[in-house]
C-alpha positions in Angstrom: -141.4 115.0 -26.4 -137.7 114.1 -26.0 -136.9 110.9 -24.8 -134.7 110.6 -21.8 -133.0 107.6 -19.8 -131.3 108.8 -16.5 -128.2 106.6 -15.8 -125.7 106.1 -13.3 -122.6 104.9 -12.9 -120.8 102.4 -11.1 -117.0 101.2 -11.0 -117.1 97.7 -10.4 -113.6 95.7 -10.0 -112.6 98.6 -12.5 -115.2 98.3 -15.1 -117.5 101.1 -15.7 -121.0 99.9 -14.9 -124.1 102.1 -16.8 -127.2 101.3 -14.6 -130.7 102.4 -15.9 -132.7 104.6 -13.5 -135.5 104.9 -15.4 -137.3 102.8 -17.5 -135.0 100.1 -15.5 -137.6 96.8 -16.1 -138.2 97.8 -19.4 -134.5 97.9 -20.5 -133.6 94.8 -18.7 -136.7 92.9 -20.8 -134.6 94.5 -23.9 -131.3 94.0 -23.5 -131.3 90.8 -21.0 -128.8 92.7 -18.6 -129.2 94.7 -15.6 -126.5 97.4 -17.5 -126.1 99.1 -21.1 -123.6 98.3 -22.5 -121.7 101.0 -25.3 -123.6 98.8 -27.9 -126.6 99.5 -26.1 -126.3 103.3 -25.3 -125.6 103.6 -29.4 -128.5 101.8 -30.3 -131.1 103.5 -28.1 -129.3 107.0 -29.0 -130.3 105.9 -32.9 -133.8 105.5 -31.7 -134.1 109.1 -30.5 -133.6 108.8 -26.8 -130.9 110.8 -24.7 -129.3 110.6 -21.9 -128.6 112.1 -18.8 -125.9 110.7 -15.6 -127.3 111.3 -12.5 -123.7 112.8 -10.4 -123.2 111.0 -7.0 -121.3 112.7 -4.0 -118.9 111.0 -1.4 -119.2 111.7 1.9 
């Protein structure tokens, strides 16, 4: 069973934001954050789980 974290994200006063859409509570227990942070990502990557950017269209 593969492991997957859907993710979205955000540009926020020109920072690219990576916001959790699933396991969302469990993350922010882990990391202390609302967002993953490229340290994050890295780290959960190591422990076998992917993920996947959910695409957003402007209307």
């Amino acid at each position: 069973m593969q492991k997957i974290i859907k993710v979205k994200i955000k540009n926020v006063y020109g920072n690219n934001l990576c916001y959790p859409l699933t396991y969302a509570k469990e993350l922010e227990t882990l990391t202390g954050n609302k967002t993953l942070t490229a340290r994050n990502v890295e780290a959960l990557k190591g422990l076998g789980f992917s993920f996947e950017q959910e695409l957003t269209r402007k209307v």
